[in-house]
BAMI-743699 format. One record per residue: residue in one letter; y, z, x negated of N, C-alpha, C, CB in turn. Coordinates in pm, whole numbers, plus 50000, padded with zeros to 5 digits. Last residue first. Glycine has a CB too. Example, Ala and Ser with C-alpha at 12.3 -4.5 7.8 and 13.67 -1.06 7.14 Angstrom:
BAMI-743699
S497755070848715498945071448633500035078748710499405057248592
A494315078048681495505078048770496705078048680495535090548869
***
This chain:
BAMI-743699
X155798557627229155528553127341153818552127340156368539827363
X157718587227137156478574727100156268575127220155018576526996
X159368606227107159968596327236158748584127200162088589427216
X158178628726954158028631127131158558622727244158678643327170
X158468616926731157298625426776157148621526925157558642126754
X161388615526722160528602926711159118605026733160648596726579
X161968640326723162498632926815161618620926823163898630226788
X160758649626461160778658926615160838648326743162388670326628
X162788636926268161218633426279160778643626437160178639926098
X165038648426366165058631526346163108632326394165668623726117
X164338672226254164748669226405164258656926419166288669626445
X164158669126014163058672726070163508673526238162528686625997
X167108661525926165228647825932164538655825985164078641225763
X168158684025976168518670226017167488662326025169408664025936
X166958704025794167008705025934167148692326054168068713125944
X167338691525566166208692525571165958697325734165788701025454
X170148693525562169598678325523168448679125603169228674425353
X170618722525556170938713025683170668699125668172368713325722
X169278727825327169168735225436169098723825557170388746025443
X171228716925132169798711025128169258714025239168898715325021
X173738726225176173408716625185172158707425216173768716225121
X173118754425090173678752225211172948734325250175598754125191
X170348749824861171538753424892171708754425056172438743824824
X167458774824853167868760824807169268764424874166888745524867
X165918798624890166258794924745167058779924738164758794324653
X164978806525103164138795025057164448793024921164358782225134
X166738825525209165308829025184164748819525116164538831225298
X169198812225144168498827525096167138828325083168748838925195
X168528793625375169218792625211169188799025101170328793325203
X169088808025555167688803225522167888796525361167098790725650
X171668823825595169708829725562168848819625501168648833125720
X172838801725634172738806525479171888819525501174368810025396
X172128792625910172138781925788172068787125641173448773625795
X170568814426034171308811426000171168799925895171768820825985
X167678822426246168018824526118169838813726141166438817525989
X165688818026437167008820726500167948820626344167008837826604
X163568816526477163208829226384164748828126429162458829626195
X163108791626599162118800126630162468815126574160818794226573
X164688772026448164938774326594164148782326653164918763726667
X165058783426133166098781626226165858779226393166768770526171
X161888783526071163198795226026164898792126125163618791425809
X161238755226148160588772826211161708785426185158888779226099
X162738741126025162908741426164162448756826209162028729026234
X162178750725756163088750325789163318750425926163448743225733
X159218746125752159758756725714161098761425768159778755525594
X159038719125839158388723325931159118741225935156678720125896
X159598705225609160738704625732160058714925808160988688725827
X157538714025431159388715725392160538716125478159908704425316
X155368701825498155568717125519156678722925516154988724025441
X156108674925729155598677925635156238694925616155868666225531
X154888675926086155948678426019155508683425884156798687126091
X153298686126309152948676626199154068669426134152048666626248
X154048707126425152698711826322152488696926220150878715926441
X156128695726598156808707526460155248704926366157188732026529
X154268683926776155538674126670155788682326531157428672926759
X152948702526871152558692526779153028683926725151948687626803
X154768715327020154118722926882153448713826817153088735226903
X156248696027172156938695727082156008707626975158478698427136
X153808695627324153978682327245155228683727143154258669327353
X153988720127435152458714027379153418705727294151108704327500
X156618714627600155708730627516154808723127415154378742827646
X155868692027768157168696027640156768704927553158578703127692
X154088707027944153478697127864154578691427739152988685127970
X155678725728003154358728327962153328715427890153748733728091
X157568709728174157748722628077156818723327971157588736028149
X157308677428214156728691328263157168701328165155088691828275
X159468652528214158128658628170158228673728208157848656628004
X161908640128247160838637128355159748647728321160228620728351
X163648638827993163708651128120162918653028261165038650728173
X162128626227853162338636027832162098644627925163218636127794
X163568602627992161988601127971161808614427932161378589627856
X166068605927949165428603828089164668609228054165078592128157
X165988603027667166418617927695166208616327869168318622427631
X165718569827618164778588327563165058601627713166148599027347
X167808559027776165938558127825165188573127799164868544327698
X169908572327604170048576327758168488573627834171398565427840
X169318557027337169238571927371169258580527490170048576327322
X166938530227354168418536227384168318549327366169008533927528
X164128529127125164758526827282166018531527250164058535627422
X162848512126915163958513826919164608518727059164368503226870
X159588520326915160248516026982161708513326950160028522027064
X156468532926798157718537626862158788522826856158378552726765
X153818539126726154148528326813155608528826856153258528426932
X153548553526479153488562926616153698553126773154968575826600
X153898539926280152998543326278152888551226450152898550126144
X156668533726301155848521826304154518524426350155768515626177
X158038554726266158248549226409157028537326399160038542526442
X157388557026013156818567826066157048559926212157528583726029
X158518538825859156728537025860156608548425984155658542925673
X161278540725879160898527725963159148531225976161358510225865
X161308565925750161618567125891161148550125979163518571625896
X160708557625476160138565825527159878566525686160698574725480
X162788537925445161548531625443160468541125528161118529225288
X165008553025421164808545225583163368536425581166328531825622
X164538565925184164438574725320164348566625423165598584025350
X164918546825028163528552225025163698559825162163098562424882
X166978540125072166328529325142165028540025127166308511425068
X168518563425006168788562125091167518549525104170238561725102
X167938557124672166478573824784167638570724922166558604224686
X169218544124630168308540724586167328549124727168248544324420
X171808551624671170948540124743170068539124731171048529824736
X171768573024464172308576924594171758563724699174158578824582
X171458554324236170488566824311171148570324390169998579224244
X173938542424244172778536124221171458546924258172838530824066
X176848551524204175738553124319174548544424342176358552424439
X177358537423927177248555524014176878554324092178278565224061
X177768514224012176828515023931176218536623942177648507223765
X178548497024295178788508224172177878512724135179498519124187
X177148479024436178878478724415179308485724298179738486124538
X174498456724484175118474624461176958467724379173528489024275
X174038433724459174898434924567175398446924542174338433324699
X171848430624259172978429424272174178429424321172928426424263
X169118447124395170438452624287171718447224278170118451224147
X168138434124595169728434524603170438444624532170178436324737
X165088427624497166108420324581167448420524645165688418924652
X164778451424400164458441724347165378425724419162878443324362
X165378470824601165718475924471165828457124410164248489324391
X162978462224773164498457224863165508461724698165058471825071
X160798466124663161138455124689162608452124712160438452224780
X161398490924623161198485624529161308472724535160298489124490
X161148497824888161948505724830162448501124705161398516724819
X158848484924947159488485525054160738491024947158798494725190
X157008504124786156618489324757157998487624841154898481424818
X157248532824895157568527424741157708515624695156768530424661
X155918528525177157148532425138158138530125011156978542725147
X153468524625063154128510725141155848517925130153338507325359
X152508548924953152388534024893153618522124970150578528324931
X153098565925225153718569125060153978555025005152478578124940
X151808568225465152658559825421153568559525303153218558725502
X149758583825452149418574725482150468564925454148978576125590
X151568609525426150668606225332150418594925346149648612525326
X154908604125555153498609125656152558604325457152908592725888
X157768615925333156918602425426155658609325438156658584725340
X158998630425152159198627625307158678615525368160588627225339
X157508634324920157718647524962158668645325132158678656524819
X156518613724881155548620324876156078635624924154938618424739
X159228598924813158558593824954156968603924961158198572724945
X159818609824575160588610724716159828611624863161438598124724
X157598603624398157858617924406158318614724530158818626024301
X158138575624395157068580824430157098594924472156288578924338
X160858577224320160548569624452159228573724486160608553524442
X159898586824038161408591524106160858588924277163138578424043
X158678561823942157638575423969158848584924092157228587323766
X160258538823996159508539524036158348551224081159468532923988
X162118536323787162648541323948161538545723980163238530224069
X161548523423551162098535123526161848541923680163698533423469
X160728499723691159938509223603159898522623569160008506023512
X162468484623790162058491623835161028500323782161928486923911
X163968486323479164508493423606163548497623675165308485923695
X162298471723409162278480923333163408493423430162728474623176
X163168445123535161488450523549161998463223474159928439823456
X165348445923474165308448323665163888451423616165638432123819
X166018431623219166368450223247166368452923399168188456123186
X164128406923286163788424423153164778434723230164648422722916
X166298391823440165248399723435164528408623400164898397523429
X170088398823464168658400723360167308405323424168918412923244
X171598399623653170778387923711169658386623588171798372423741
X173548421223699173738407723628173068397823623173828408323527
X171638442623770172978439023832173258424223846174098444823751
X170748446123525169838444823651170778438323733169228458823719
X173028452923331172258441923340171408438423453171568442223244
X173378476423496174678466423510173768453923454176348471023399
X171268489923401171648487323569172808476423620172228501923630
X171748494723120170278489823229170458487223345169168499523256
X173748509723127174208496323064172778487423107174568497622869
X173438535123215174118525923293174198508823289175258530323276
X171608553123139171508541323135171588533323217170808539323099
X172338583123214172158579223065172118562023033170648586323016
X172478580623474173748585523368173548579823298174018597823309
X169898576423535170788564023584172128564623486171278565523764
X168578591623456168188580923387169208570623403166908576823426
X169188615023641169558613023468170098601923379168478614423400
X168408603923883170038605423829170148609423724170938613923893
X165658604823779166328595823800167908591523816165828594223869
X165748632123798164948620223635165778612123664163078611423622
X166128640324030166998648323943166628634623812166368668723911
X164088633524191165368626924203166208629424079166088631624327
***
């Protein structure tokens, strides 16, 4: 991410042409974006869905640079579609559903202890290793938001990002239909 909010500082005047309806500076955009988006979606999308995640990310990049409002938050949108590309492949891949939140949490509360047990260790085990770290250190080890921050070396911030999607992904585990 970090290349890419470089790239974006350093070459604003590439994005405002992309912006502007220059072809050359949208292919060289996505050019520039493209490894950035690869890295992203390799460190939060299932393996199986990396490629389609990046194409999806690149496509929609390609089809409404111009609508971006500010040129500063051009990576901040950018790895936001990469992240909902991530979360649309993973519900896609698991047959999941858009249900309500009151259907879920029924459907939830119908199930057996023991069979909750099971299915939420196989939600956490297939959780990429980054969320899996974090959930384990906070709802199993009991840790604190700035223990684990400590222990992992990353911020407050990054902590509770990385707690947040790995729920997200938890939840979408155990409400597949």
């Amino acid at each position: 991410m970090n290349a890419l909010v470089r790239a974006s500082r350093c070459d604003r005047g590439l994005i405002e042409a992309a912006r502007g309806g220059d072809a050359d500076a949208l292919v060289s955009l996505i050019s520039a974006a493209q490894p950035d988006i690869r890295r992203y979606a390799a460190r939060n999308c299932r393996a199986a869905d990396i490629d389609d995640a990046v194409q999806e990310t690149l496509l929609l990049l390609y089809r409404r640079v111009g609508t971006l409002r500010a040129v500063t938050s051009f990576s901040a949108w950018l790895f936001a579609v990469a992240r909902r590309a991530c979360l649309r492949l993973l519900r896609r891949s698991i047959g999941m559903t858009d249900a309500p939140a009151d259907d879920t949490e029924a459907r939830l509360a119908h199930w057996r202890p023991e069979d909750l047990r099971i299915d939420l260790s196989r939600a956490i085990q297939s959780l990429p290793e980054h969320y899996r770290e974090v959930i384990l250190l906070r709802d199993i080890e009991e840790l604190s938001i700035d223990e684990i921050a400590g222990v992992l070396g990353l911020t407050r911030e990054s902590v509770k990002a990385r707690i947040h999607r790995a729920r997200i992904m938890i939840r979408e585990y155990l409400i597949r239909d």
